[in-house]
N, CA and C atoms as an extended XYZ file, in Angstrom:
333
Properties=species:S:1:pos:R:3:atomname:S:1:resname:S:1:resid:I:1 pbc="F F F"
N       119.677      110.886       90.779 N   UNK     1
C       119.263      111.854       91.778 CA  UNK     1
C       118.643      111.084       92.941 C   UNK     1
N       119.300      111.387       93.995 N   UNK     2
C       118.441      110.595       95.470 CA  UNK     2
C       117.173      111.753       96.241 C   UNK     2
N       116.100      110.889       96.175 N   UNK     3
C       115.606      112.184       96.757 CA  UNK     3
C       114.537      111.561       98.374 C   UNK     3
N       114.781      112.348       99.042 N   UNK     4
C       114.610      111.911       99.929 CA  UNK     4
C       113.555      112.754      100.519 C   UNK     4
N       111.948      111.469      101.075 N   UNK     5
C       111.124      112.506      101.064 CA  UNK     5
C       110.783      111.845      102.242 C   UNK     5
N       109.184      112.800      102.566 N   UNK     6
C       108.508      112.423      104.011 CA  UNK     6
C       107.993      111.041      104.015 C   UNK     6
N       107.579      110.460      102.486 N   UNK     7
C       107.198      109.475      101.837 CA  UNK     7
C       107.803      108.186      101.805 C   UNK     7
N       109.452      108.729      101.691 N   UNK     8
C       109.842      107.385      101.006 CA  UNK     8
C       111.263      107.975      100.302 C   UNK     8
N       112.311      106.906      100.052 N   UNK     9
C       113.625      107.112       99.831 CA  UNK     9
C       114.029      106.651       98.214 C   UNK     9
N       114.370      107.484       97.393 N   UNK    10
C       114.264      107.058       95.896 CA  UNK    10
C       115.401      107.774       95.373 C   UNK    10
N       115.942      106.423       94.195 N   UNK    11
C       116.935      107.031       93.584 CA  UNK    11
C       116.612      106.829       91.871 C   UNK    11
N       116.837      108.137       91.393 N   UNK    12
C       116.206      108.666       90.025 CA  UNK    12
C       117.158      108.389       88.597 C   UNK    12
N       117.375      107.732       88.031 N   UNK    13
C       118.247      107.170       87.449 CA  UNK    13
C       117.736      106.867       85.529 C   UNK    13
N       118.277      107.629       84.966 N   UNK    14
C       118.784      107.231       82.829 CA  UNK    14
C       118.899      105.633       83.155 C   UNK    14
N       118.403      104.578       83.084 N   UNK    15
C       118.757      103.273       82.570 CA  UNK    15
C       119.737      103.206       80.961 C   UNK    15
N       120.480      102.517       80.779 N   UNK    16
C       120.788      102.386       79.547 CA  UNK    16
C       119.295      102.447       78.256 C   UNK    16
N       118.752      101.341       78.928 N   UNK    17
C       116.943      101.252       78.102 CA  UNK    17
C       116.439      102.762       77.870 C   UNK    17
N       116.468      103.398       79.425 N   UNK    18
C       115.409      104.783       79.629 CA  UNK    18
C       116.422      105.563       78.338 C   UNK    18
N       117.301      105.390       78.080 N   UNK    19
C       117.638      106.945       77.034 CA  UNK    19
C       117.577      106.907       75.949 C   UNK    19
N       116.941      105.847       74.955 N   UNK    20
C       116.119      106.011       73.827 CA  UNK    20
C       114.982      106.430       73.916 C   UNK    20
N       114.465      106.333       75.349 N   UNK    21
C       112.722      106.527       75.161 CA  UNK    21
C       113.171      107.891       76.258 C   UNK    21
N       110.999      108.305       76.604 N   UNK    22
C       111.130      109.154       77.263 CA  UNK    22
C       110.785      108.611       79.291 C   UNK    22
N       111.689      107.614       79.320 N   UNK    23
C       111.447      107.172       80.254 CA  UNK    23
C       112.442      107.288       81.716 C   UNK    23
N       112.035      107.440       82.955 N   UNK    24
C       113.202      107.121       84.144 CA  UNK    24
C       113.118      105.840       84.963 C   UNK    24
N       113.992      105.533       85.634 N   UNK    25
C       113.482      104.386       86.273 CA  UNK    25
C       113.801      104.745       88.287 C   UNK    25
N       112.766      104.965       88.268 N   UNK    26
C       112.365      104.670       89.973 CA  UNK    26
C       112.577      103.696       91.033 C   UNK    26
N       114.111      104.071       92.043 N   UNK    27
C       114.177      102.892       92.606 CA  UNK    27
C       114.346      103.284       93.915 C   UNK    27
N       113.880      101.819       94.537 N   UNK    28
C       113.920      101.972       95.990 CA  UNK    28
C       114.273      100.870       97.022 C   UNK    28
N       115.007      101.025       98.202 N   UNK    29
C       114.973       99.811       98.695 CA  UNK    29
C       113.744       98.977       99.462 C   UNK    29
N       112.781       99.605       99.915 N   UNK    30
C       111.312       99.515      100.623 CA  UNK    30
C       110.515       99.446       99.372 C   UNK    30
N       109.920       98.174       99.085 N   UNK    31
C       108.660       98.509       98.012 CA  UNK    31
C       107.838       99.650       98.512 C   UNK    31
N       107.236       99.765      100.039 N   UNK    32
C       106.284      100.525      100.413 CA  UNK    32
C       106.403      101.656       99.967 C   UNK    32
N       108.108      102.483       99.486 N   UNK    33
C       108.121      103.938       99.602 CA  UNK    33
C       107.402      104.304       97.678 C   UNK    33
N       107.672      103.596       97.084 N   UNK    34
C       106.819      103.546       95.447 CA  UNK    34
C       105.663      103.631       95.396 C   UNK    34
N       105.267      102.467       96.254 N   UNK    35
C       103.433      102.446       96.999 CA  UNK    35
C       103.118      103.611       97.082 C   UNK    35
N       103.866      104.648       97.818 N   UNK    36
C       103.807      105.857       98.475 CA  UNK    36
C       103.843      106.980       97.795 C   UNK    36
N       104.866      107.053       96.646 N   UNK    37
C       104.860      107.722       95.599 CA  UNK    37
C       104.095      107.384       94.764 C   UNK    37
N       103.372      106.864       94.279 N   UNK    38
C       102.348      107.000       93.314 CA  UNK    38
C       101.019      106.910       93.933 C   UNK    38
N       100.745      106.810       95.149 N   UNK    39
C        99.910      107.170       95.536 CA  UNK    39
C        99.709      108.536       95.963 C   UNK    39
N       100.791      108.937       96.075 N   UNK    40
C       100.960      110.751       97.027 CA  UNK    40
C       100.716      111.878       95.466 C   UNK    40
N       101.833      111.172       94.492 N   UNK    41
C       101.945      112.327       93.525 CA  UNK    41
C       102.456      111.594       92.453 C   UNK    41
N       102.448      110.283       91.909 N   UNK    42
C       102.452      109.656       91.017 CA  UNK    42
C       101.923      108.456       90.541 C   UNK    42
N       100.879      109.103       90.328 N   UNK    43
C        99.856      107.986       89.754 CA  UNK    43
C       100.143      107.083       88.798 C   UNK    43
N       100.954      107.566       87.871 N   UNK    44
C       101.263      106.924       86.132 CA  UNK    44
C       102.519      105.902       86.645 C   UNK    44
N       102.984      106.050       87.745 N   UNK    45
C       104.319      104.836       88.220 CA  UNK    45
C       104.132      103.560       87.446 C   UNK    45
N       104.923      103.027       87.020 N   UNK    46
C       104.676      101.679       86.163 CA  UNK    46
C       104.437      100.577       86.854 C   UNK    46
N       104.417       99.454       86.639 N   UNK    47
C       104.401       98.243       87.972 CA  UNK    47
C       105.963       98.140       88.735 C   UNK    47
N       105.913       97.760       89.979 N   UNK    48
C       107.338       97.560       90.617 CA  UNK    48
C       107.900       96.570       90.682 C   UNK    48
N       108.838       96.196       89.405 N   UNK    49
C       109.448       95.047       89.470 CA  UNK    49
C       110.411       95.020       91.035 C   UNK    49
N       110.898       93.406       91.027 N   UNK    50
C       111.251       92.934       92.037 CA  UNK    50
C       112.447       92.150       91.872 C   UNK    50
N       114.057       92.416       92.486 N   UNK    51
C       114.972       91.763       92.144 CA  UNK    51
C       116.205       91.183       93.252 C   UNK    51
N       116.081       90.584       93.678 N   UNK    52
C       116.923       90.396       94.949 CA  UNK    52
C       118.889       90.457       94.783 C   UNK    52
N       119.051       90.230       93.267 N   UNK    53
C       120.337       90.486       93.054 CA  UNK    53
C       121.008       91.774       92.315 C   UNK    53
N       119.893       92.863       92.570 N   UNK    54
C       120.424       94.105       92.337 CA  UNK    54
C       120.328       95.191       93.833 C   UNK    54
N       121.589       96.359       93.311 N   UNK    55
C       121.369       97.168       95.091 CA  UNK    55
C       120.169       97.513       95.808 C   UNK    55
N       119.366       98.157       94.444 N   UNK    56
C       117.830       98.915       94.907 CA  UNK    56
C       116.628       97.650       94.354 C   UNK    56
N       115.980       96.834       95.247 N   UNK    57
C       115.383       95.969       95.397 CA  UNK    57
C       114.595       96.458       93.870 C   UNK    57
N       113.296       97.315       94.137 N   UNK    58
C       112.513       97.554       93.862 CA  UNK    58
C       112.706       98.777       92.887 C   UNK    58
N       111.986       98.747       91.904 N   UNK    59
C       111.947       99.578       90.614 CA  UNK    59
C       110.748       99.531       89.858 C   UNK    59
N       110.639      100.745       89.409 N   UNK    60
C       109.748      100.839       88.223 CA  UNK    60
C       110.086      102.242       87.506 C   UNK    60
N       108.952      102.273       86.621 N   UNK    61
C       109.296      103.445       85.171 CA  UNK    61
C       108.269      104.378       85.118 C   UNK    61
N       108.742      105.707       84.753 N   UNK    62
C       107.526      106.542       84.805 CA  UNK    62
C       108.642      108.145       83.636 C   UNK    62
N       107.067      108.231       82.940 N   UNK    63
C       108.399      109.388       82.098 CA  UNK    63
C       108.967      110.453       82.478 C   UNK    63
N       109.654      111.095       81.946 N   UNK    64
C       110.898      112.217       82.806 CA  UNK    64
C       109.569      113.047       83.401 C   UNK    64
N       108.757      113.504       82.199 N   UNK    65
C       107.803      114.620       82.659 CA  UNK    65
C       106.500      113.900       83.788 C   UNK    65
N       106.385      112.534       83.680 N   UNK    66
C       106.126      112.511       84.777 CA  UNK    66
C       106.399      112.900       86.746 C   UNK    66
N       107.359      112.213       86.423 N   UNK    67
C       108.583      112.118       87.238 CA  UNK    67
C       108.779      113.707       87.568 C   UNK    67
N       108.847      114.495       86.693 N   UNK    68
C       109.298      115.897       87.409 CA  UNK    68
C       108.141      116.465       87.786 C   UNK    68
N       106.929      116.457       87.165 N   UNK    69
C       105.108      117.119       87.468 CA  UNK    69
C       105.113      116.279       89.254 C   UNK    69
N       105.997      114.813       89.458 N   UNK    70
C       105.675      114.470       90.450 CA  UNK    70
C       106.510      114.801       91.884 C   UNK    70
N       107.760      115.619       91.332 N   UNK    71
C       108.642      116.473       92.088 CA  UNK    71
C       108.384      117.367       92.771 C   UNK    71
N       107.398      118.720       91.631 N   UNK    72
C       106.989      119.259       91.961 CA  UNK    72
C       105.646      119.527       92.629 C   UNK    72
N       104.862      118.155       92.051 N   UNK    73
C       103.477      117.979       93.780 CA  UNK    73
C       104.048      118.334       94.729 C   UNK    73
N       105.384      116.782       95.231 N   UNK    74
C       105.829      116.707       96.607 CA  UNK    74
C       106.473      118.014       97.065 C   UNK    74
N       106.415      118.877       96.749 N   UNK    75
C       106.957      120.299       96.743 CA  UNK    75
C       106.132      120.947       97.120 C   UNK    75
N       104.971      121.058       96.017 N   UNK    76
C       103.521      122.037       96.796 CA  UNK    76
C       103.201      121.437       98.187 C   UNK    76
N       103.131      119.895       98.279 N   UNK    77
C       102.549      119.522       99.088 CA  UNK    77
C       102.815      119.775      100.319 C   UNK    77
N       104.393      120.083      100.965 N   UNK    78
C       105.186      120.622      101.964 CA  UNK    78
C       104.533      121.051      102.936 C   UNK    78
N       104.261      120.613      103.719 N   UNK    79
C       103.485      121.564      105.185 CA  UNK    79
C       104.097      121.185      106.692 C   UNK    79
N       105.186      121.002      106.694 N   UNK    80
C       105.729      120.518      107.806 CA  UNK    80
C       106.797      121.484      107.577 C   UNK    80
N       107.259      122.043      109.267 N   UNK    81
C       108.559      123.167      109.536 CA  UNK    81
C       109.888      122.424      109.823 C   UNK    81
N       109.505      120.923      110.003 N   UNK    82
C       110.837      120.415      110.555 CA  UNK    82
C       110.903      118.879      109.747 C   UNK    82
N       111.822      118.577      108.924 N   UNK    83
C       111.448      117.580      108.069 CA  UNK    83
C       111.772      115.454      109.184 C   UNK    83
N       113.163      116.381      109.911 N   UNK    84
C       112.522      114.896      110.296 CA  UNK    84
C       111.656      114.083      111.348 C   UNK    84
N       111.064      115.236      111.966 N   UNK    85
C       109.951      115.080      112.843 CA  UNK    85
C       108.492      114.777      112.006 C   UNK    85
N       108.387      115.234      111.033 N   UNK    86
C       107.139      114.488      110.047 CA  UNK    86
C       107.594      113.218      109.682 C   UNK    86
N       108.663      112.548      109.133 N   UNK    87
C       109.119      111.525      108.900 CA  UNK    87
C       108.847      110.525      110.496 C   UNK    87
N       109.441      111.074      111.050 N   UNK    88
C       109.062      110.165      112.198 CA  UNK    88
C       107.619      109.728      112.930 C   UNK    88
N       106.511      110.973      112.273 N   UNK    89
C       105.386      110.856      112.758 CA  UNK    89
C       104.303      110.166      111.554 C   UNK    89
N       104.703      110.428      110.146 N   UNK    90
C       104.495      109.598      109.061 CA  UNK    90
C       105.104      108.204      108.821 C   UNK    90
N       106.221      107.580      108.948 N   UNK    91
C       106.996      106.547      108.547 CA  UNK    91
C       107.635      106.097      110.204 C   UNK    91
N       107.617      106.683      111.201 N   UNK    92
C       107.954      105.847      112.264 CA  UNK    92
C       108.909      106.932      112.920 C   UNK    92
N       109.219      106.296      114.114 N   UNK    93
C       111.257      106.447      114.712 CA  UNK    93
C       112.135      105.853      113.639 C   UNK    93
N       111.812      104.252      113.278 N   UNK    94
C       113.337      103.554      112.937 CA  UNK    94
C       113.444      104.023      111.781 C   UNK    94
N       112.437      104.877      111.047 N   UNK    95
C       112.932      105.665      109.438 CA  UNK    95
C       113.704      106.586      109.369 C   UNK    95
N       112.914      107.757      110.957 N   UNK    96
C       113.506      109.186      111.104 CA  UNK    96
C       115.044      108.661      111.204 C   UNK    96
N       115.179      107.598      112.355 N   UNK    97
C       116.337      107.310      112.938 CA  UNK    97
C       117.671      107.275      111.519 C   UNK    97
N       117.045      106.596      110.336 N   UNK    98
C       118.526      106.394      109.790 CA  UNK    98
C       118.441      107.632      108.680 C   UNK    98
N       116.957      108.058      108.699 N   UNK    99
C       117.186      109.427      107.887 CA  UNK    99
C       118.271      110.624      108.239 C   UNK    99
N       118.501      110.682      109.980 N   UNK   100
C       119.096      111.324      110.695 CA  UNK   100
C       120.458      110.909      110.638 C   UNK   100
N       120.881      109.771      110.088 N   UNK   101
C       122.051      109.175      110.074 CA  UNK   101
C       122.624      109.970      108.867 C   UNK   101
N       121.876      109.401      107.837 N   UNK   102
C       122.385      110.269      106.437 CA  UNK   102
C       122.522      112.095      107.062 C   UNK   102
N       121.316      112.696      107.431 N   UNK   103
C       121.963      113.665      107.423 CA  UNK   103
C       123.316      113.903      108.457 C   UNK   103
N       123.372      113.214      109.769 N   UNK   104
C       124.949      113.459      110.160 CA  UNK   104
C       126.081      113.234      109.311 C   UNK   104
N       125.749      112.380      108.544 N   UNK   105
C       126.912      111.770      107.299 CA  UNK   105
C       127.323      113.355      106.278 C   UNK   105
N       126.397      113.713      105.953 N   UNK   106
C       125.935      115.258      104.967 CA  UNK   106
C       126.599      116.404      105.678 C   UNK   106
N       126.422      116.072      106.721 N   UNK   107
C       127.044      117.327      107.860 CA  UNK   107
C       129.052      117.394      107.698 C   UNK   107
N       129.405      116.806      107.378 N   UNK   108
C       130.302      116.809      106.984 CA  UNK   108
C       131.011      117.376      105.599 C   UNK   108
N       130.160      117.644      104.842 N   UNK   109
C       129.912      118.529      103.222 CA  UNK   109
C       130.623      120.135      103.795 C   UNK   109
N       129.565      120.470      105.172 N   UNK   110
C       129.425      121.820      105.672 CA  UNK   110
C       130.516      121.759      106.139 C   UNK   110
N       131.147      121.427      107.229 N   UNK   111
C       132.731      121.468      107.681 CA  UNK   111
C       133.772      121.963      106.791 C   UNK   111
């Protein structure tokens, strides 16, 4: 699952490892956006390993029910009418900028 927040850009992923246990693994290409998530609404985030020869740099582990209690913070937390104008005023222009990219890319779903 990619989820894409005011925070930070994460993709939600069963590891082969995570599906014996009750675990997910949290990845991202920006260490900062993990920083961000467990500081915003996930505290229990595991440490963020670091790997330069995989796609998503940065990873760590946190359990499903974490992980979803921390879905639904970033959910309550919502107070912005226009999502990528908070992004741009939280995380910059050059974030909004390629956030805006993906969604022109998405815009094409609707067509």
């Amino acid at each position: 699952m990619w989820v894409i927040s005011e925070f930070g850009f994460f993709s939600v992923v069963g590891k082969p490892g995570d599906r014996e246990t009750v675990m997910l693994t949290v990845r991202a290409r920006v260490k900062a956006d993990l920083e961000a998530l467990r500081k915003t609404c996930l505290p229990t985030l595991g440490p963020i390993g670091i790997s330069c020869t995989i796609d998503y740099r940065y990873r760590a582990k946190a359990t499903r029910v974490e992980v979803a209690a921390a879905m639904a913070q970033a959910v309550q937390n919502i107070g912005y009418d226009n999502f990528k104008s908070k992004v741009k005023k939280q995380q910059g222009a050059p974030r909004a900028e390629v956030y805006g990219l993906v969604w022109e890319d998405l815009l094409a779903l609707q067509r």
